[in-house]
C-alpha positions in Angstrom: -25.8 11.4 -18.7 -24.8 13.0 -15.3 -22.7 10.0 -14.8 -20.4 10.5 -17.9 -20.3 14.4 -16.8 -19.1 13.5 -13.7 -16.2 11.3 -15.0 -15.2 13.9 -17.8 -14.7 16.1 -14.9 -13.2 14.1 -12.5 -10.8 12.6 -15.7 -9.8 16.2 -16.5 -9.3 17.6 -12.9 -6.8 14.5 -12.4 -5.1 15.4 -16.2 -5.0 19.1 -14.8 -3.4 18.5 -11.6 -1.0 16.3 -13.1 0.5 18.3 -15.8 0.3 21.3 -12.3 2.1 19.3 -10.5 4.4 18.2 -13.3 5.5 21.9 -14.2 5.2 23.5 -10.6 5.9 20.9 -8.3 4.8 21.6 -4.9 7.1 22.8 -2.4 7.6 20.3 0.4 6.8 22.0 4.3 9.5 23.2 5.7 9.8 21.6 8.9 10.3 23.6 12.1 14.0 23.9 12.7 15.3 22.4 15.9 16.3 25.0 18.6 20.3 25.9 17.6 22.1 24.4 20.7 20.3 21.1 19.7 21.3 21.3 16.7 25.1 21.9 17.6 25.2 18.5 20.0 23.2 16.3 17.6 25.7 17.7 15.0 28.8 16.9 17.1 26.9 13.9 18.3 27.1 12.6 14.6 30.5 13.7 13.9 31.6 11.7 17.0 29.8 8.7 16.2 31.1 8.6 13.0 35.0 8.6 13.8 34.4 6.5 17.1 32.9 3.8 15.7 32.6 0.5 13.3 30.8 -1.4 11.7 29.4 -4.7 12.5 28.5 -6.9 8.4 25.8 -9.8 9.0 25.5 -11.6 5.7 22.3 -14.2 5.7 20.7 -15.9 2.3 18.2 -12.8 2.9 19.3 -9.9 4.4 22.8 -8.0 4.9 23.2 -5.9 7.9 24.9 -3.7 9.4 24.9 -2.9 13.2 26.4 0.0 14.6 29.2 -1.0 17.0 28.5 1.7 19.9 24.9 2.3 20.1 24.5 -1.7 19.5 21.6 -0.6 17.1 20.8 -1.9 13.5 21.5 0.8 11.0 21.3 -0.4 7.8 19.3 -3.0 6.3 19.9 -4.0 2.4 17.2 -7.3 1.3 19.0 -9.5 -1.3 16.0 -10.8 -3.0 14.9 -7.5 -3.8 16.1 -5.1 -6.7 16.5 -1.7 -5.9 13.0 0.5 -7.3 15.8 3.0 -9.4 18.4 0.3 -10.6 17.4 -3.1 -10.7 21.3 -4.1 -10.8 21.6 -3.3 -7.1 19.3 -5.0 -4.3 17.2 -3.0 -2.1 17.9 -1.0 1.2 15.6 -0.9 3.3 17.4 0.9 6.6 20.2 3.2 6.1 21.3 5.8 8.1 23.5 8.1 5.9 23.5 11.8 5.1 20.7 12.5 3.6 18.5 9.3 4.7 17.8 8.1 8.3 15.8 4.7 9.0 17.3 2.9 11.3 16.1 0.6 14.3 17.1 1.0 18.0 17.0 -0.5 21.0 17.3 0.3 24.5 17.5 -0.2 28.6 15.8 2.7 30.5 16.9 3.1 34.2 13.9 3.8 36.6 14.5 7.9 35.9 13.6 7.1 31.7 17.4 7.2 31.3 19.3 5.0 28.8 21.5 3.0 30.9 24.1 2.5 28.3 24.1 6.3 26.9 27.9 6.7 28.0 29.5 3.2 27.2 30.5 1.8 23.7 29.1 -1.8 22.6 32.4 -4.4 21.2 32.0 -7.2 19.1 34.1 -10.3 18.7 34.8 -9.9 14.9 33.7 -7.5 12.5 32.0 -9.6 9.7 29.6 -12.8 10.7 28.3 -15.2 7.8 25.1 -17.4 8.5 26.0 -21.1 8.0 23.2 -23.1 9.5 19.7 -22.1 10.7 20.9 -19.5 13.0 23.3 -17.3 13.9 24.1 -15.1 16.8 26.0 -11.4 17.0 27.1 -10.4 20.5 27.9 -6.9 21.1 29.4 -6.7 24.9 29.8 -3.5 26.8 32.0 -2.4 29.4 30.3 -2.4 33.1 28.5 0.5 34.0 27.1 1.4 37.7 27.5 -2.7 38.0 25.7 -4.0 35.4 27.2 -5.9 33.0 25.2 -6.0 29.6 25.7 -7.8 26.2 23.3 -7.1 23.0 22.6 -10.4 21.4 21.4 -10.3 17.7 19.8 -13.6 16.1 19.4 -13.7 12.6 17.5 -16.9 11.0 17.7 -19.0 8.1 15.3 -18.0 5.0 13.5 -15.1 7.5 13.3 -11.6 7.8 12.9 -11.5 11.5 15.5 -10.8 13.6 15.7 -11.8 17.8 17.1 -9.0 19.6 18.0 -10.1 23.6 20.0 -7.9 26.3 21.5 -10.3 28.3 22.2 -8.6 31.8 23.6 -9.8 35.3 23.3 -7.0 38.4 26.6 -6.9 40.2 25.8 -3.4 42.0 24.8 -4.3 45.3 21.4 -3.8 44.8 18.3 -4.1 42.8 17.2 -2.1 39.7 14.5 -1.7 37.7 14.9 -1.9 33.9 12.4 -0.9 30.9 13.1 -2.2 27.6 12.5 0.6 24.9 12.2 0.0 21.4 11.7 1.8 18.4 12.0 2.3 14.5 13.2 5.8 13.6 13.3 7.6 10.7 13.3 10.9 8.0 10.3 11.6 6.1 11.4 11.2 2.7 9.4 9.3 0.4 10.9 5.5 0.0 13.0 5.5 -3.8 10.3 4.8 -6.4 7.4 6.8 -5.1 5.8 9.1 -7.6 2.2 10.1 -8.8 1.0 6.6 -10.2 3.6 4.8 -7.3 1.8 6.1 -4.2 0.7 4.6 -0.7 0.8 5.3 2.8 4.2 5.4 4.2 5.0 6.5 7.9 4.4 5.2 11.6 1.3 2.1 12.3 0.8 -0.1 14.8 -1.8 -2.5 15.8 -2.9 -3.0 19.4 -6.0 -5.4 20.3 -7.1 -2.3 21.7 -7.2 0.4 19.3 -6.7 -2.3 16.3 -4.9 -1.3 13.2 -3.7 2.6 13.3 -1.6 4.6 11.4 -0.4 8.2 12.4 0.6 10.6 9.3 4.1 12.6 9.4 1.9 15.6 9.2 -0.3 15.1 12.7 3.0 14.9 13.8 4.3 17.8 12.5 1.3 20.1 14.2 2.3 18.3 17.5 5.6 19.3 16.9 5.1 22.9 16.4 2.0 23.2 18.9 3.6 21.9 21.8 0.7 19.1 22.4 0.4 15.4 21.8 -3.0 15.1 19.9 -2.1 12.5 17.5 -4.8 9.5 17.5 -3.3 6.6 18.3 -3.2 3.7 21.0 -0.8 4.9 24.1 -1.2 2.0 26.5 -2.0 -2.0 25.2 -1.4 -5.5 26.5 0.0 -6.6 22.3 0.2 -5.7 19.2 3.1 -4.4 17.3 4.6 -0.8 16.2 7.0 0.0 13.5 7.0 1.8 10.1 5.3 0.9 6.8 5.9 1.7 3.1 4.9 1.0 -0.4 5.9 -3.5 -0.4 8.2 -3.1 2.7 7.5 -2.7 6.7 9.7 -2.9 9.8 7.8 -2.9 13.3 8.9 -4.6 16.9 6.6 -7.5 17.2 5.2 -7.2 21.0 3.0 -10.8 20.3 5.0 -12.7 18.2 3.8 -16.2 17.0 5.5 -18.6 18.7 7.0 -16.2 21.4 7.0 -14.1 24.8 3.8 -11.3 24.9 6.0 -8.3 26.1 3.4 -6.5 26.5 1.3 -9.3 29.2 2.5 -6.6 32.0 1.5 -3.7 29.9 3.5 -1.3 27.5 3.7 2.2 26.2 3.4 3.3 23.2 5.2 6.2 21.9 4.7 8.1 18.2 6.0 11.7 17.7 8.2 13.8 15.9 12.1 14.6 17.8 13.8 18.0 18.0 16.2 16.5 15.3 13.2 16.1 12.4 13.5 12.5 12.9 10.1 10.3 13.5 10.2 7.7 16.2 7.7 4.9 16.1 8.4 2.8 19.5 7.4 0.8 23.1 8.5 0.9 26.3 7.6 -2.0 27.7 6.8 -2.3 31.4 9.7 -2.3 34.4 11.2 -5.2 35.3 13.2 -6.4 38.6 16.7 -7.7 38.1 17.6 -8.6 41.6 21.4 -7.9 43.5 23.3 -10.6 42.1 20.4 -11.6 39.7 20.5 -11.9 36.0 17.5 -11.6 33.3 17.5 -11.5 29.4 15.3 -9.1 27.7 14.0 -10.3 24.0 12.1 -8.6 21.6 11.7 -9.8 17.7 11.5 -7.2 14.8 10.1 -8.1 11.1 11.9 -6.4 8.8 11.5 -7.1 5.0 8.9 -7.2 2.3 5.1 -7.0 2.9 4.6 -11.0 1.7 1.1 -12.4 3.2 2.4 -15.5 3.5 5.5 -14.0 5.8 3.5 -11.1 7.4 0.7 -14.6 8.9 3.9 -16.3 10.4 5.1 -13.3 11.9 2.6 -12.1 14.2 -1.1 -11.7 14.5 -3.2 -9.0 12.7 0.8 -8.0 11.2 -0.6 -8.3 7.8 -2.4 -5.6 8.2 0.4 -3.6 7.3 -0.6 -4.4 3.7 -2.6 -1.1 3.8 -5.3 -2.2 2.0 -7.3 0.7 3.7 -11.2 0.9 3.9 -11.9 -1.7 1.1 -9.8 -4.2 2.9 -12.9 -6.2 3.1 -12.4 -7.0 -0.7 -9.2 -6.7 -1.1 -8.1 -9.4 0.9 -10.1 -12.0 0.0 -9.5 -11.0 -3.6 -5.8 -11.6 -3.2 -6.6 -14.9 -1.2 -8.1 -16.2 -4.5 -5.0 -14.3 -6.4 -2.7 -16.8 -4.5 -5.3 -19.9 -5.4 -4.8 -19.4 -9.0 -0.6 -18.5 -8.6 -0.3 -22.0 -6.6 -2.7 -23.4 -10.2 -0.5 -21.7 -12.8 2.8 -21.1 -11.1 2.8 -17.7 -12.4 1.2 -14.1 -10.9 0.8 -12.8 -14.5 -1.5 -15.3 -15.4 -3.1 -16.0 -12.4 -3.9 -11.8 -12.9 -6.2 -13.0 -15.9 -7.6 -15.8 -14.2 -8.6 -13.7 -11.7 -9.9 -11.1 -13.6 -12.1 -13.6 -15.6 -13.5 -14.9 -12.2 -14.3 -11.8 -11.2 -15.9 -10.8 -14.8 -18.4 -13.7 -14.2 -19.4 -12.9 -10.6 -20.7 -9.7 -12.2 -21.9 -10.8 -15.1 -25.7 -9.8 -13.5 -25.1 -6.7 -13.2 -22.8 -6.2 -16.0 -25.2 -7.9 -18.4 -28.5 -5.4 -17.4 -26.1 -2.4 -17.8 -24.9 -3.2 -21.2 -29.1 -4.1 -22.3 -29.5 -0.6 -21.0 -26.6 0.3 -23.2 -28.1 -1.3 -26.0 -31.4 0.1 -25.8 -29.7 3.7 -25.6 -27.5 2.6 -28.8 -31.4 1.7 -30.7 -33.0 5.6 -29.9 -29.8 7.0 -30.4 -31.8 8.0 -34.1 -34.7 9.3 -32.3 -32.2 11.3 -30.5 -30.6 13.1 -33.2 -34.0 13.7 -34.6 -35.1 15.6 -31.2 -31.8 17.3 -31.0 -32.3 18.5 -34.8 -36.0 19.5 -33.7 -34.8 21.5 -31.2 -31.2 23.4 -32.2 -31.9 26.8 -30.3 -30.7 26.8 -26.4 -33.9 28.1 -25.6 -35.8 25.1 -26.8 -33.1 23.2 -24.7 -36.0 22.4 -22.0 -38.8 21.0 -24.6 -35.5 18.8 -25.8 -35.2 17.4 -22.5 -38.9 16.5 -21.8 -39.1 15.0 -25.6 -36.6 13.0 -24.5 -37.9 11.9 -21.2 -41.4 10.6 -22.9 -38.9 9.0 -25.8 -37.0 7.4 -22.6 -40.7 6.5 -21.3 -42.0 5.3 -25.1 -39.6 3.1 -25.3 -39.0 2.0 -21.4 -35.4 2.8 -21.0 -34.4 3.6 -18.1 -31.2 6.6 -18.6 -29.8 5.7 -15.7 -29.3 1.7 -16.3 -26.6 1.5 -17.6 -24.7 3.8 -14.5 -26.0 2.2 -11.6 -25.1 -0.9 -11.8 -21.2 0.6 -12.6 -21.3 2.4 -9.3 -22.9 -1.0 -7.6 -19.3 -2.0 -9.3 -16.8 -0.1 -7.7 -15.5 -0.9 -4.6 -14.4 -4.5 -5.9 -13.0 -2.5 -8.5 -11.0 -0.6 -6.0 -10.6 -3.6 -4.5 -8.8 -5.3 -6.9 -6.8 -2.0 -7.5 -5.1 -1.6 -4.4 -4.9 -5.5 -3.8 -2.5 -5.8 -7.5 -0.6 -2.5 -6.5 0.0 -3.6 -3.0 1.2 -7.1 -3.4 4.7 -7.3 -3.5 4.4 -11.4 -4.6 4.2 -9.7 -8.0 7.3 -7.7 -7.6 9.9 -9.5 -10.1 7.5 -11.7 -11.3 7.7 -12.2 -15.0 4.5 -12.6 -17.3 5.2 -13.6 -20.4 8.0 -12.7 -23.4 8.4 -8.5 -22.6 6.7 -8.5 -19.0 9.7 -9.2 -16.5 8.1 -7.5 -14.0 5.1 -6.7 -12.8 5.1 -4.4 -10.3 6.8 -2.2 -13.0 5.6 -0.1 -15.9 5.7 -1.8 -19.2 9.0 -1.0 -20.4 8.0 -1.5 -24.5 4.1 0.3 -23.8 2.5 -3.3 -25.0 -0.2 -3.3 -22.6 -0.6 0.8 -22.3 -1.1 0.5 -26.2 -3.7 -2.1 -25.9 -5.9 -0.5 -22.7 -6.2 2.5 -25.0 -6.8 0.7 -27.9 -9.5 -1.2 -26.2 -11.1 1.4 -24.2 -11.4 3.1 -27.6 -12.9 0.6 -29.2 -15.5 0.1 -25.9 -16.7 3.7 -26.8 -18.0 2.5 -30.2 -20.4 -0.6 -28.7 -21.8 2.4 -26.2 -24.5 5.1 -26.6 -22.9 8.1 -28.2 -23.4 10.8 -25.7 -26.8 13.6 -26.3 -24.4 16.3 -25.5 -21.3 17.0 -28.4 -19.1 17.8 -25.8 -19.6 15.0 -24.3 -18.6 13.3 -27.4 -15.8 14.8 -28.4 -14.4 13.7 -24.4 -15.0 10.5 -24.7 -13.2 10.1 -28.1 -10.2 11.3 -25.9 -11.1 9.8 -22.7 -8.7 6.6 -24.2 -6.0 8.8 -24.4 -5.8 10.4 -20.9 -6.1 7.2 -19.3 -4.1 5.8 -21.7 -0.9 8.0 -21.0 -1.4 7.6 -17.1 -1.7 3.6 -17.7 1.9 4.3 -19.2 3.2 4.6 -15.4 0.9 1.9 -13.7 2.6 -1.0 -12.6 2.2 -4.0 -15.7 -0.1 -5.7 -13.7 -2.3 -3.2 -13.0 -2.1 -2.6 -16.5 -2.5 -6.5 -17.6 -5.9 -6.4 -15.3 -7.5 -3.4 -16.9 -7.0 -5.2 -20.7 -7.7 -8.6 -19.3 -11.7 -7.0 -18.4 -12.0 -4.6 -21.2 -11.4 -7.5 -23.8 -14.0 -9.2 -21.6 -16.7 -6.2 -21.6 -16.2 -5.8 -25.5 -16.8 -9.7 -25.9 -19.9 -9.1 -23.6 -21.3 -5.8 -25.0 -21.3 -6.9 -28.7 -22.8 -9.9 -27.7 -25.6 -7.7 -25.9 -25.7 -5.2 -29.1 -25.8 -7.9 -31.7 -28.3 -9.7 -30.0 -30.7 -7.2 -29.3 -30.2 -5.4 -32.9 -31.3 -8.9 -33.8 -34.4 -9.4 -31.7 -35.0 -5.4 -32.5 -35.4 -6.2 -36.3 -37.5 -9.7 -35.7 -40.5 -6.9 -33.5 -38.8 -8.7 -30.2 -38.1 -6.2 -27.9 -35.3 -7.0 -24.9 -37.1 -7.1 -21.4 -40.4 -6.1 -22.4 -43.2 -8.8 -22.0 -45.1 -9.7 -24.9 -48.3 -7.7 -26.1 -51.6 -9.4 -25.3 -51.8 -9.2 -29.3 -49.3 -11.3 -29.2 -49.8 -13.5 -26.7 -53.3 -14.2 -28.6 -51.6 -14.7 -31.8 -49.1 -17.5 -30.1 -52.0 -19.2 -28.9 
């Protein structure tokens, strides 16, 4: 069938580009170098900053940070509930800003020319290390007065949270009035977060939502032709009244929250958004948000609130608005959401993500049991010719009798009603909940460190003792025997090793995708055999599946 071509293809093209890609791995673009007196001051810029300055430890029941003491800015951000994706014996970092990996999250006060009024001046804290005790605790990073303004940098870190307040604190002393715009933005490399590979990949780079322009994301690459054309073309929302902006990757996102639940809009006034790619190579995802007065004598406080941490739905909904978005479900979001919604229904039943996994996947199996079931009776009707097929195809073994083979076969197909294409369409009617549920289990970070059962520690990880690869392959094998062998031998022979490729790419899928895919093929066998052995039945008593009865027959049962 051209449906079984198609996936042969499609199966080896992916086998092909993977064993490519395995041997000649593709050279990554080399990004256009900055010009060389830029390079020389953000070089000595660095250097500086490194012998000038200390850090600032935070240590919550969540996070550990570490705030650089000058800029005032949060430069590295390690989450203690997490394992690291390369060595589970170490907890995950999220920002960093060392050698050869910058992520790091600033903010800012812009003077009335764009100008960061604190550029010049070093930040001081009281202690070096802080320890949260109680629900909150605050950081306070003072800096000496500059042009009359005195400025402190208040961090607030929170009990059991992953957000993090952020205030400047400022009181004009200079004699007269100033206008002030409060930038903030998530910068980093492009480097691919630790753990991504060819079976581990998702969308990782700038997004923001705006209640304009809705969810967006904007790829390293647009950026990179902006860069070296001169011209800001990227698509993205540049003016809103909300949203958020930050940086997303595979289970983890950072973004400044401009509409917090439970807080200030920044934005009510109007902001700017701002997405590019800097001289230095580094990628800035930020706002500005609109000027405000701070009167001769006057003082104001500035806050802004940044979610830093894992992509958890539950944690995204308190956060802000539409912020769960940044689980990039993509285009079958409409699925995939209200698949997981029913994933968490069956964890809060079961109290464990591995089996609410099967749960799921038997819900799902009986949702499509219509379709599923009128597929497999086509299947079974194709597995009753299959005779008459190898009868035609001995009729006709020349290639030249290859088109009286093919209009045997169509009056057989008409003979005996059976329509070739049953058993595809309702497959393809199939797949984008398939996709669905995909994306949903590779996305969800619940399921990362979530044990199943005896082996299965983990389920966002591969199966460390091949269990469940073993058994996809054994059962996708064993679903090839219960279906129509294939007119063409080629065909055949592929999908006798169709089992096999899938089955050594399922060796680097995450255990629950893995638990999923055996979970439904047990369930398709149980149905197809059903289907077979029932209509082999019927078949041999002159009762023919989904045909009505004979008017000889229909006389007789009177």
């Amino acid at each position: 069938m051209d449906f079984k071509r198609m996936m042969i293809v499609m199966s080896l093209s992916m086998l092909i580009l993977i064993g490519w890609e395995a041997m000649f791995p593709t050279p990554k673009p080399q990004q256009q170098a900055a010009p060389a007196a830029q390079q020389v001051q953000a070089k000595a810029a660095e250097q500086q900053a490194l012998t000038t300055t200390s850090p600032v430890t935070v240590k919550t029941d969540t996070v550990e940070a570490v705030i650089d003491e000058k800029s005032g800015d949060l430069h590295r951000l390690t989450l203690l509930q997490y394992n690291a994706a390369t060595d589970e014996s170490k907890p995950f970092v999220l920002l960093d800003s060392v050698k050869d990996n910058t992520y790091v999250a600033q903010s800012e006060l812009l003077d009335a020319n764009g100008n960061n009024v604190l550029k010049d001046v070093s930040f001081r804290a009281a202690q070096k290390q802080y320890t949260l005790n109680g629900e909150t605790l605050e950081v306070r990073l003072t800096a000496p007065e500059t042009k009359g303004l005195s400025i402190n940098k208040v961090y607030t870190f929170h009990k059991n949270s992953y957000l993090v307040d952020v205030r400047f604190d400022v009181r004009n002393g200079s004699g007269e009035a100033v206008k002030l715009t409060p930038s903030y933005r998530m910068l980093r490399d492009n480097r691919p977060p630790e753990g991504q590979g060819w079976f581990m990949h998702s969308y990782t780079g700038p997004a923001l939502y705006t209640p304009e322009g809705e969810f967006q994301k904007v790829a390293f690459d647009d950026l990179d032709d902006d860069f070296q054309t001169g011209k800001d073309t990227a698509e993205y929302q540049r003016k809103t009244n909300g949203g958020y902006i930050g940086m997303i990757q595979h289970y983890f996102v950072s973004a400044w929250l401009m509409q917090p639940n439970n807080g200030e809009n920044l934005c009510a006034a109007g902001c700017q958004m701002d997405v590019k790619r800097r001289a230095d190579n580094l990628y800035s995802a930020g706002v500005n948000v609109a000027a405000a007065d701070v009167g001769t004598g006057a003082s104001k406080s500035f806050v802004a609130r940044l979610y830093a941490g894992p992509q958890v739905t539950s944690l995204l909904e308190q956060a802000a608005e539409h912020l769960v978005l940044a689980k990039d479900y993509g285009r079958v979001y409409i699925f995939a959401s209200p698949l997981f919604a029913i994933l968490k229904f069956f964890y809060g039943l079961v109290g464990n993500w591995g089996w609410a996994i099967v749960l799921l996947t038997i819900l799902v199996k009986i949702v499509l049991f219509p379709l599923n079931d009128k597929a497999y009776k086509s299947m079974a009707k194709m597995r009753t010719v299959a005779p008459k097929m190898e009868a035609l195809r001995k009729k006709y073994p020349n290639p030249e009798d290859r088109m009286a083979m093919q209009q045997a076969m169509m009056q057989l197909y008409r003979d005996e009603k059976i329509n070739p294409l049953g058993g595809c369409l309702p497959m393809l009617l199939q797949m984008p909940i398939f996709i669905g549920l995909y994306w949903m289990i590779f996305l969800s970070v619940e399921l990362r460190q979530a044990p199943w059962l005896l082996w299965v520690h983990d389920l966002s990880r591969p199966d460390s003792w091949y269990i469940l690869p073993a058994l996809m392959m054994a059962t996708m094998w064993f679903q090839t025997t219960l279906n129509p062998p294939p007119s063409d031998p080629m065909q055949a022979q592929m999908m006798k090793i169709m089992p096999l490729i899938f089955g050594v790419m399922f060796f680097f899928f995450p255990s629950g995708l893995v638990l999923y895919y055996v979970v439904n093929n047990l369930l398709t066998i149980a149905q197809q055999w059903y289907i077979n052995r029932k209509f082999e039945l019927e078949t041999a008593n002159g009762v023919v599946l989904d045909k009505e009865p004979t008017k000889n027959a229909q006389s007789k049962k009177k």
